[in-house]
DRENTOR-308958 format. One record per residue: residue in three letters; y, x, z of N, C-alpha, C, O in turn. Coordinates in steps of 0.001 Angstrom, whole numbers, plus 500000, padded with zeros to 6 digits. Example, Ala and Ser with C-alpha at 12.3 -4.5 7.8 and 13.67 -1.06 7.14 Angstrom:
// DRENTOR-308958
ALA494310513190507800495500512300507800496700513200507800496681514236508465/SER497750512850507080498940513670507140500030512900507870501138513409508039/
// end
This chain:
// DRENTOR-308958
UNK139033092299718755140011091778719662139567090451720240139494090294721458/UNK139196089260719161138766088022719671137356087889719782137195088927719141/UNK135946087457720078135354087502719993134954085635719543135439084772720275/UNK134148085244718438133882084436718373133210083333719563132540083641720548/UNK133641081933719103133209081094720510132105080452719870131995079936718758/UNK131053080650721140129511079922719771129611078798720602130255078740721649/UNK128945077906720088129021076421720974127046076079721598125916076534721418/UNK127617075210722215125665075254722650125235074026722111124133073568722413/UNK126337073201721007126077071810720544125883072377719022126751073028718440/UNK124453071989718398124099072170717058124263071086716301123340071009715491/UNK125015070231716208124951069120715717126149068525714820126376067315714845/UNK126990069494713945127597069794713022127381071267712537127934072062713297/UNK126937071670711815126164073274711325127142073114710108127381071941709824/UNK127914074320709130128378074266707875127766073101707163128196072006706799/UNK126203073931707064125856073185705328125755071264705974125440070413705143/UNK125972070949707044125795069653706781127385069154706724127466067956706451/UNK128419069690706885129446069933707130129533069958705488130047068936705035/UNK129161070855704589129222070663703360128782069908702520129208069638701397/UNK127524069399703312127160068187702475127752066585702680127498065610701973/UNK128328066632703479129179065510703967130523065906703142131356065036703400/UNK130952066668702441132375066478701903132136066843700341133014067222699567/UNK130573066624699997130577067807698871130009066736697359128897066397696954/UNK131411066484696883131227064931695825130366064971694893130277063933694237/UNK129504066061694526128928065764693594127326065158693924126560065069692965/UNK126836064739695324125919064593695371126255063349696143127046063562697062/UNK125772061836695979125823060810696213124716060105696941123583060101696459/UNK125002059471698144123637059069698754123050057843698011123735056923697563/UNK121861057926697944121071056815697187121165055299698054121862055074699044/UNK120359054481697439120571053069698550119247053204699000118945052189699629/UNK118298054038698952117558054163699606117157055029701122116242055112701942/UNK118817055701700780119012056736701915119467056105702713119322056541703855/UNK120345054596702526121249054387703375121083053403704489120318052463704275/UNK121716053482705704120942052684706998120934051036706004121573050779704984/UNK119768049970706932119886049114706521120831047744707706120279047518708783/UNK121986047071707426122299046294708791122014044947707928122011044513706776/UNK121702044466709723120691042808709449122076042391709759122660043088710588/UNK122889041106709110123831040315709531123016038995709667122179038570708870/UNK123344038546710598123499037302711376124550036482711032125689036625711477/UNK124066035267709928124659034409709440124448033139710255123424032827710863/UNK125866032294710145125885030948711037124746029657710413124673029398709212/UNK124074029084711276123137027815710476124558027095709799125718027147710206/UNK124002026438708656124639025565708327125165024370708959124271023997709718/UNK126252023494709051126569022726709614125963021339709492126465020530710272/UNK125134020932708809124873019630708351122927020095708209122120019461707528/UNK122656021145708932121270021602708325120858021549706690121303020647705980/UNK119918022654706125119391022926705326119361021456704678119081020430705297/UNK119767021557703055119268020266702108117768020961701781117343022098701579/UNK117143019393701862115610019017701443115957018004699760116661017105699302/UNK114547019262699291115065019005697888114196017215698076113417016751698908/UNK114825016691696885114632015186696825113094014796696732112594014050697574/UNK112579015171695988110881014793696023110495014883697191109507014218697503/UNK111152015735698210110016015908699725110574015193700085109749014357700452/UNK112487014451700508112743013462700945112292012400700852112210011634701812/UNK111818012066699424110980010864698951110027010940699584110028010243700599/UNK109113011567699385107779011947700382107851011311701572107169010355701941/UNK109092012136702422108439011774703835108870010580703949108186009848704666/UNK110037010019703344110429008537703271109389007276703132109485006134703581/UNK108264007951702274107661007046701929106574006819702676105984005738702655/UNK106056008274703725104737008334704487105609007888705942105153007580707043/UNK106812007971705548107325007436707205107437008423708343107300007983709485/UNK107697009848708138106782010794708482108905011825709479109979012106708948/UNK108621011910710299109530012503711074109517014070711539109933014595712573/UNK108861014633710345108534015989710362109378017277710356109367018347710965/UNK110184016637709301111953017714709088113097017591710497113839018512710840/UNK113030016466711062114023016127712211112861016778713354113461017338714271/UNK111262016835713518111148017251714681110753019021714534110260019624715488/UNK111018019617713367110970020633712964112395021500713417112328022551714055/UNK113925020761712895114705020912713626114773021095715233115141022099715842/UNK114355019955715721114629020509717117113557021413717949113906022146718874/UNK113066021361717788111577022578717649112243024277717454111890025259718107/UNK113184024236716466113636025283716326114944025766717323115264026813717887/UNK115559024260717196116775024600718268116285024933719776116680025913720407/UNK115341023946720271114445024545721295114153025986721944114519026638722921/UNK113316026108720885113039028009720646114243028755720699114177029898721150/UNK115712028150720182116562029061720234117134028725721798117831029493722462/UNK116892028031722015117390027580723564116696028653724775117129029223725777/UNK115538028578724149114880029270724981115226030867724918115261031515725964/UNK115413031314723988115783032511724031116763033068724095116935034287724067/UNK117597032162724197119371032100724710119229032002726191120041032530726950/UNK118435031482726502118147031427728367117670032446728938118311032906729884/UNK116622032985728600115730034210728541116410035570728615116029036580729207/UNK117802035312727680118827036847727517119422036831729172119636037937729669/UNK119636035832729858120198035926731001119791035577731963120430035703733008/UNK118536035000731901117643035189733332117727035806734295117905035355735427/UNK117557037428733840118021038219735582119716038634735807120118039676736325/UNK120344037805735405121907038085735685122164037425736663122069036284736211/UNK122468037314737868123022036333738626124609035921738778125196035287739656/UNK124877036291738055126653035962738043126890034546737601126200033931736789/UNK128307033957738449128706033152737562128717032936736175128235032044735477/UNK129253033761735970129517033809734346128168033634733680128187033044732600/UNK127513033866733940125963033765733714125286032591733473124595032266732508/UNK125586031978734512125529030551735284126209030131734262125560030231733221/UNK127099029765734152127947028886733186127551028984731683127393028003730955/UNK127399030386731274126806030388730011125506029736729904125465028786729122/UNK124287030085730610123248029479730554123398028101730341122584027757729483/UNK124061027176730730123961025785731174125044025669729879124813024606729303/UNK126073026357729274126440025848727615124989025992726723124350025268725959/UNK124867027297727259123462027362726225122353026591726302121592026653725337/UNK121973025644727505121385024690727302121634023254727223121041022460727952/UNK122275022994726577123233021795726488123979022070724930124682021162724488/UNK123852023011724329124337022648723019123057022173721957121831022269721930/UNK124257021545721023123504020265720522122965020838719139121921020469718601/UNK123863021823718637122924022528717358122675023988717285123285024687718093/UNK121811024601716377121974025790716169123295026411715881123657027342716601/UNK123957026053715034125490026629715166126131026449716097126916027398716117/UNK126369025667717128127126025161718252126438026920719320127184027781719788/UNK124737026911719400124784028071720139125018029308719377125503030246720010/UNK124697029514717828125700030807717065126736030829718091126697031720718940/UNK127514030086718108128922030539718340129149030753719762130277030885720236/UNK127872030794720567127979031375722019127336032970721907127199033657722919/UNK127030033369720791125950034626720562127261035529721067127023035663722267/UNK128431036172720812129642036543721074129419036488722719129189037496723386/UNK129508035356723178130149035533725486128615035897725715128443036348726847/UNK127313035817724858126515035943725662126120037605725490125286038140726220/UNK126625038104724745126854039634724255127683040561725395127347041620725925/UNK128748039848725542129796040496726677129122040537728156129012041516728894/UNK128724039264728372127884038866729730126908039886730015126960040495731084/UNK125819040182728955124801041279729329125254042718729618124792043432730508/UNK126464043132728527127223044397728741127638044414729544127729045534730047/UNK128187043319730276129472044209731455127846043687732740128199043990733879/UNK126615043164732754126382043455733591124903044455734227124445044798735317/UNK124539044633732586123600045922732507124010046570731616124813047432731974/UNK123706046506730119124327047815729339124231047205727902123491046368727385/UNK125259047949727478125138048156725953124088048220724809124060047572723763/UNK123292049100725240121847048527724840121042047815724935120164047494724134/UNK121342047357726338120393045617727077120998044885725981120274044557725042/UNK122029044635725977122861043814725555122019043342724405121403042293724212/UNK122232044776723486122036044658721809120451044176721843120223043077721338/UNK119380044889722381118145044573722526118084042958722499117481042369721602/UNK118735042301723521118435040680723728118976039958722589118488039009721975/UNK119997040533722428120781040107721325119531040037720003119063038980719580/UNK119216041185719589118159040780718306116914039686718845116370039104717907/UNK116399039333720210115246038713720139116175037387720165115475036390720346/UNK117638037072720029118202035469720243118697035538718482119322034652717899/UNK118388036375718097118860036628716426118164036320715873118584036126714732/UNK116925036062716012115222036010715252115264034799714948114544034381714042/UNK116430033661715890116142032244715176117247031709714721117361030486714799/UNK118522032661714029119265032500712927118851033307711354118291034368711075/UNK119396032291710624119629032809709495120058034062709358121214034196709760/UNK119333035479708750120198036123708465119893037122706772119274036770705768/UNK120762038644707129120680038728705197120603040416705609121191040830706608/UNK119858041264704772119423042526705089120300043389703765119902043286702605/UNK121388044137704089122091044952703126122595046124703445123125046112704556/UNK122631047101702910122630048967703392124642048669704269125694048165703878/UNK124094049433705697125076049580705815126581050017705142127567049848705858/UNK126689050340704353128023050505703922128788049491702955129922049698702524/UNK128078048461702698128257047491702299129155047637700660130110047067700132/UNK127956049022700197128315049051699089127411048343697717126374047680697741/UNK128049048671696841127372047754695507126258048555695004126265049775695170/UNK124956047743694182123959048440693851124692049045692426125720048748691818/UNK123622050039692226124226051425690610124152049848690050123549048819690354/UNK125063050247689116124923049728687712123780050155687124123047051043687561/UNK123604049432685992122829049362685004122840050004684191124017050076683839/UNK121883050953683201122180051942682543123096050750680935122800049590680650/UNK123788051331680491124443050993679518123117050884678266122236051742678212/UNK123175049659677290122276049494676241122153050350675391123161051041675541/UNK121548050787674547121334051348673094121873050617672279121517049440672229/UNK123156051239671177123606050840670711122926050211669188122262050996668512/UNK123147048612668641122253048456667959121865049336666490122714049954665848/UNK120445049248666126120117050027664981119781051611665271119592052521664463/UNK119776051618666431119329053220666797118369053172667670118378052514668711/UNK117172054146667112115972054434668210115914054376669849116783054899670548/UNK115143053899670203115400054073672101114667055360671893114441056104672847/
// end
């Protein structure tokens, strides 16, 4: 009477359909995607442990402060670079916060309008693409997407008994 409807999209089949609902088999953390988060610089920059403070204190030496801006630089630059071929206002205006802020966290917290700016005026993937080369000069931390916990530990041998 009915005749089955085949689809021309292969990309839910049963068995993966079963393996997606099927509890006894658990994905490893080696299976699982890895996401890079993008953490804010610290507000007061990185502490320098005391012996190197002494150090440069004592050689007189302005190496950690021109190391800092060296870096903020580089991030300047590549905060500029994400919007080069945009010609929009909005563009315009971001560029010129982004070159004019005074720390690495001050431009963190433009990473957000300068995300929207590339999307609404090439794409979603432009976007994300520029986005990781202005990411390369924050802090960040590498953990499996699902932002689950590593296995436990096998439980000890109880004492006085053979391993």
């Amino acid at each position: 009477m009915f005749e089955p409807v085949r689809s021309d999209v292969h990309g839910m089949n049963p068995s993966r359909l079963w393996r997606r609902w099927w509890p006894g088999r658990a994905a490893r953390a080696s299976e699982l995607p890895v996401r890079t988060t993008v953490i804010p610089p610290s507000p007061w920059g990185q502490a320098e442990p005391v012996w190197r403070s002494l150090w440069s204190w004592l050689r007189d030496a302005d190496a950690p402060a021109q190391g800092v801006q060296r870096s903020l630089e580089l991030a300047r630059v590549a905060f500029a670079a994400a919007l080069d071929d945009i010609p929009a206002d909005d563009a315009v205006d971001l560029r010129r916060r982004g070159r004019s802020a005074r720390s690495l966290r001050e431009l963190w917290h433009l990473r957000a309008e300068l995300y929207g700016v590339v999307a609404r005026h090439r794409s979603q993937a432009e976007a994300d693409r520029r986005m990781g080369l202005v990411n390369l000069h924050f802090p960040s931390s590498a953990r499996p997407a699902t932002g689950a916990a590593p296995a436990p530990a096998p439980a000890p041998a109880p004492a006085g008994e053979p391993h």
